[in-house]
C-alpha positions in Angstrom: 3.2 -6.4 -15.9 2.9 -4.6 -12.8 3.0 -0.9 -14.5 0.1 1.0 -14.9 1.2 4.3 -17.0 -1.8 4.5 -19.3 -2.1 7.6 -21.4 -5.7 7.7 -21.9 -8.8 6.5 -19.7 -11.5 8.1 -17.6 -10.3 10.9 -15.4 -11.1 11.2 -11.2 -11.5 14.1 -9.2 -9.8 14.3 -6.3 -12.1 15.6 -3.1 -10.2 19.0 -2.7 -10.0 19.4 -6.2 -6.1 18.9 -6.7 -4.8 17.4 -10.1 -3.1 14.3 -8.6 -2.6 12.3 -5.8 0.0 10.4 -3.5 -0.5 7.5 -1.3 2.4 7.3 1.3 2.4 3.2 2.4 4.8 1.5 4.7 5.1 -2.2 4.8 6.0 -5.1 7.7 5.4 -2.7 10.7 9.3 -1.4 10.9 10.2 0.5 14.2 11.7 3.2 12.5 8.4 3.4 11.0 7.1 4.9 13.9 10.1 6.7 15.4 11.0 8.5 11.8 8.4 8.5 9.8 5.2 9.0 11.9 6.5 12.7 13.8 7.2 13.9 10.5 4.0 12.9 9.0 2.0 14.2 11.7 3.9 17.5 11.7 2.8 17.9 8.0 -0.7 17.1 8.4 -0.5 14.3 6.2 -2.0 10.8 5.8 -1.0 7.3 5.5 -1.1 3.8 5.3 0.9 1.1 7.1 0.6 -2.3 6.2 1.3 -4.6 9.2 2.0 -8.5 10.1 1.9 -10.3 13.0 5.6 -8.5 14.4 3.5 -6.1 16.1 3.6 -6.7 19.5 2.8 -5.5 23.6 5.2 -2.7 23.1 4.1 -1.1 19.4 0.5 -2.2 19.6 -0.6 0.7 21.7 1.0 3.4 19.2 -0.6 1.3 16.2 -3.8 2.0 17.8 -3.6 5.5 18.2 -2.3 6.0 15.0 -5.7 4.4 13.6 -7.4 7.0 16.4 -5.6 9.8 14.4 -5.1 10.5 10.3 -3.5 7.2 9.7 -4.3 3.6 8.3 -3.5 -0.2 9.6 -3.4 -2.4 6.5 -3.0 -6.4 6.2 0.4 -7.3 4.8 -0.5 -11.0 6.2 0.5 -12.8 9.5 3.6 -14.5 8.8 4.4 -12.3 5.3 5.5 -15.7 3.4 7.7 -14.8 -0.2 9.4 -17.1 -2.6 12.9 -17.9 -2.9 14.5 -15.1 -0.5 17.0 -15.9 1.8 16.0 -12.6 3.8 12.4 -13.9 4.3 12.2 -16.6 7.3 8.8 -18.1 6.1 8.9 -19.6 2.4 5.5 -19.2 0.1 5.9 -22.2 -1.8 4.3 -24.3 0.4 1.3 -22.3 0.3 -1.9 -22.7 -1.7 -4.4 -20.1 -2.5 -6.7 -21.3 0.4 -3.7 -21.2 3.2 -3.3 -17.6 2.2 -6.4 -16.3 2.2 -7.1 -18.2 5.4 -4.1 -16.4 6.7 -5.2 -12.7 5.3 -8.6 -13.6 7.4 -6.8 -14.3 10.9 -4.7 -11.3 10.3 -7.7 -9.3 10.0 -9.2 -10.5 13.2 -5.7 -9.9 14.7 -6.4 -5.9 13.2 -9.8 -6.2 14.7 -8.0 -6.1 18.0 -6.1 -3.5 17.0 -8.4 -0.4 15.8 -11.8 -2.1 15.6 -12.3 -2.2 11.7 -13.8 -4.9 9.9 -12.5 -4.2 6.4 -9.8 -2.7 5.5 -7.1 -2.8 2.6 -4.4 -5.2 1.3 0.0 -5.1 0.4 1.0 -8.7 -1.4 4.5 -9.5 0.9 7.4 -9.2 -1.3 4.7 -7.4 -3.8 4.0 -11.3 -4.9 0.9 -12.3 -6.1 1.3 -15.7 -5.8 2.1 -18.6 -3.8 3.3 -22.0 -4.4 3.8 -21.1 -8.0 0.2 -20.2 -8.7 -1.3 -16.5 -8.8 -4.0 -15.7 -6.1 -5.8 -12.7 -7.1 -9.2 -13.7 -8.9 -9.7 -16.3 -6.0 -9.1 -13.1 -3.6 -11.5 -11.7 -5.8 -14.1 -14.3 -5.7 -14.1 -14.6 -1.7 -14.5 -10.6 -1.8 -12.1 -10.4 1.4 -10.2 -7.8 0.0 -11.5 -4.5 -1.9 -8.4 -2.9 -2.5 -4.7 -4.3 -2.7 -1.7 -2.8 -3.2 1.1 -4.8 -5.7 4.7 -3.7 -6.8 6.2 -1.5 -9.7 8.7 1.3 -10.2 9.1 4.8 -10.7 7.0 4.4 -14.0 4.2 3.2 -12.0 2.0 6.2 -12.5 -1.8 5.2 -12.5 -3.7 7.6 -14.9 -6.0 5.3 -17.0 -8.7 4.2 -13.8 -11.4 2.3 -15.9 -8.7 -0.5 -16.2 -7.0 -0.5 -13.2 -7.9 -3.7 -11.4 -8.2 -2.8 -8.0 -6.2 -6.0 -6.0 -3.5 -5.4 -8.3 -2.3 -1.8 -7.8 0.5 -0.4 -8.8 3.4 1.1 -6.9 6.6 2.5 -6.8 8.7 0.4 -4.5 11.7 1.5 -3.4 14.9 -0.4 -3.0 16.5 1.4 -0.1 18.9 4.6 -0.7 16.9 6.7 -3.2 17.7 10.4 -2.2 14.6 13.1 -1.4 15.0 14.4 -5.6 14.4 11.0 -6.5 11.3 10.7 -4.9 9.8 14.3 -5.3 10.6 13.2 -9.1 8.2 10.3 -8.9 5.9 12.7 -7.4 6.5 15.4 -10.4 6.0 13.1 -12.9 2.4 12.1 -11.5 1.6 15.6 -11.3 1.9 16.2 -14.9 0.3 13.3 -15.7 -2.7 14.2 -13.2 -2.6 10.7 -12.0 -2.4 8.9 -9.2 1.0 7.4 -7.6 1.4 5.4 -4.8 5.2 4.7 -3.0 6.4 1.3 -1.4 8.5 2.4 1.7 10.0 0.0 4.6 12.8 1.6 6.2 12.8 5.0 7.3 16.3 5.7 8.5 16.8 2.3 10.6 16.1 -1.4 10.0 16.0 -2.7 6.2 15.3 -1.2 2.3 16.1 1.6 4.3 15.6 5.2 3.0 16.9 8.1 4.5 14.9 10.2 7.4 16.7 13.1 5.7 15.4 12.3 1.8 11.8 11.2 3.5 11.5 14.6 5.2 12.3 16.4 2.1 9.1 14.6 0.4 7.3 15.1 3.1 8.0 18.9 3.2 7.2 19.0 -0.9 4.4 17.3 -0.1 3.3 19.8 2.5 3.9 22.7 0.5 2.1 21.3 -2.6 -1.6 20.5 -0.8 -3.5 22.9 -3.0 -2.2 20.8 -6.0 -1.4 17.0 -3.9 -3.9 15.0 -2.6 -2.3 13.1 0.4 -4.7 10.5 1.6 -4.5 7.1 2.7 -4.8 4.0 0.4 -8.4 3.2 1.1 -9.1 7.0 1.1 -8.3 7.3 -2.8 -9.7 3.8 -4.0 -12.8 4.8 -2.8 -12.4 7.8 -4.6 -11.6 5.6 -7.9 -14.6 3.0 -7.4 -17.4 5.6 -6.3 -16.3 7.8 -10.1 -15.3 5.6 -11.9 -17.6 2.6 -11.1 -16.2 -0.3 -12.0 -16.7 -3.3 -10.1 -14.9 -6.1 -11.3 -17.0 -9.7 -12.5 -16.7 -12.6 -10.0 -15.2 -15.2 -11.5 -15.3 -18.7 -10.8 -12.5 -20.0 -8.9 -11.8 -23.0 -7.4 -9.8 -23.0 -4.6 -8.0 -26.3 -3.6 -6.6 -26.9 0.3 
C-alpha cells in the first residue's frame, strides 16, 4: 500500500513555520508543462519539481535549464520511462531487471548533469511502479544509495503525517487521473492542512497533451496556494525531504541485496 495517512508519529516543522506543506511535481517533461504551468507558478512565487526523461530535447532544454537557474527542480523520471502492461507506454518494463534500471536512472542523471549541473538530485517511479520485470526495486535502489528521495503513487488519501515511518524512496502522492476540477485539488490541499501533514500531487498535463488537468483548475490551486503562504509551505520535493531527514533523522538500514544482470 502506497497510502501513507498515519494518525500519529513525530511531527516536522516547516522552515517558515506553516502547519503543512505541498509539493507541486510534474512528470515526463510535458510541453504544456512549460507553456501552462510554469508562467503561473512563477507569477505566484512558488516552487516545484519536474521530473524529466530523455523527451527533452534542443528546443526545451534551454528553458529546463533556466528553470533549475530560477525556484524550480529537474528530477529523474528515467531515460526511456519503461511501465508494465500499458498500451500508452512505447517501452515495456518487463524485460527489465533491477540492474538495467538502475543503470538506466545513472545515465539519466549524467544526461541532468548536462542540464543544470547537479550531481544528486531526486527520483518519480514511471507509471508510479516500483518494479520491473515482475520484481520490486527499491531496497536494491536503496543499497546502491543512488537515490535519497523518490517519489511513488497514491490518491487523495495520501496525506503524509506520521514521518518516522515514511520510507523515503517510496513516497506517497496524490496522482491525478486527468479532469479533476480546482475544488478537488484545493480539497486535497484542505485536508493536509488539518492534518498538519505533508501532501504531495502527481500532475502531467496542464491544459494540453495527456492526464491532462485543466489550466483553469491548476490556476485556481495555484492562487489558493498563493494566498495561503503564511499557513502552506510550497517547496520543491528535495526541499521538504530534507526537511523530514535533518528532524526526523531516520536513515534507513542498508540491506543486502543482490542484484542480478
Amino acid at each position: 500500500m502506497l497510502m501513507a495517512l498515519f494518525a500519529h508519529g513525530q511531527e516536522v516543522h516547516w522552515p517558515g513555520g506553516q502547519q503543512a506543506a505541498i509539493v507541486l511535481t510534474y512528470d515526463d517533461a510535458l510541453p504544456s508543462q512549460l507553456d501552462k504551468a510554469v508562467p503561473q507558478l512563477k507569477k505566484a512565487g512558488l516552487r516545484a519539481t519536474f521530473f524529466l526523461t530523455s523527451d527533452i530535447d534542443s528546443l526545451s532544454i534551454p528553458r529546463w535549464r533556466k528553470l533549475a537557474h530560477q525556484r524550480f527542480e529537474l528530477g529523474n523520471h528515467t531515460v526511456f520511462h519503461p511501465c508494465s502492461g500499458r498500451d500508452d507506454n512505447p517501452v515495456p518494463s518487463e524485460a527489465y531487471t533491477a540492474y538495467r534500471i538502475i543503470r538506466e536512472i545513472e545515465v539519466m542523471d549524467r544526461f541532468l548533469f548536462a542540464v543544470d549541473g547537479r550531481i544528486k538530485r531526486t527520483f518519480a517511479y514511471p507509471c508510479a511502479e516500483t518494479f520491473v520485470g515482475g520484481r520490486d526495486y527499491v531496497d536494491s535502489l536503496r543499497k546502491y544509495k543512488l537515490v535519497k528521495y523518490a517519489r511513488a503513487g497514491g490518491d487523495s488519501s495520501s496525506v503524509i503525517t506520521d514521518f518516522e515511518q515514511l520510507d523515503t524512496l517510496r513516497v506517497p502522492s496524490y496522482g491525478l487521473e486527468g479532469g479533476e476540477s480546482g475544488q478537488q485539488l484545493i480539497a486535497f490541499v484542505k485536508s493536509v492542512e488539518q492534518k498538519g501533514g505533508l501532501g504531495v500531487i502527481m500532475f502531467h498535463g496542464i491544459g494540453a497533451d495527456y492526464i491532462t488537468v485543466s489550466a483553469e483548475a491548476h490556476q485556481q490551486l495555484v492562487s489558493y496556494l498563493q494566498k495561503h503562504q503564511k499557513t502552506i509551505w510550497v517547496p520543491t520535493f528535495q526541499q521538504a525531504m530534507d526537511e523530514v531527514y535533518r528532524q526526523v533523522k531516520r536513515p534507513k538500514a542498508t540491506q543486502n541485496v543482490t542484484i542480478s544482470k
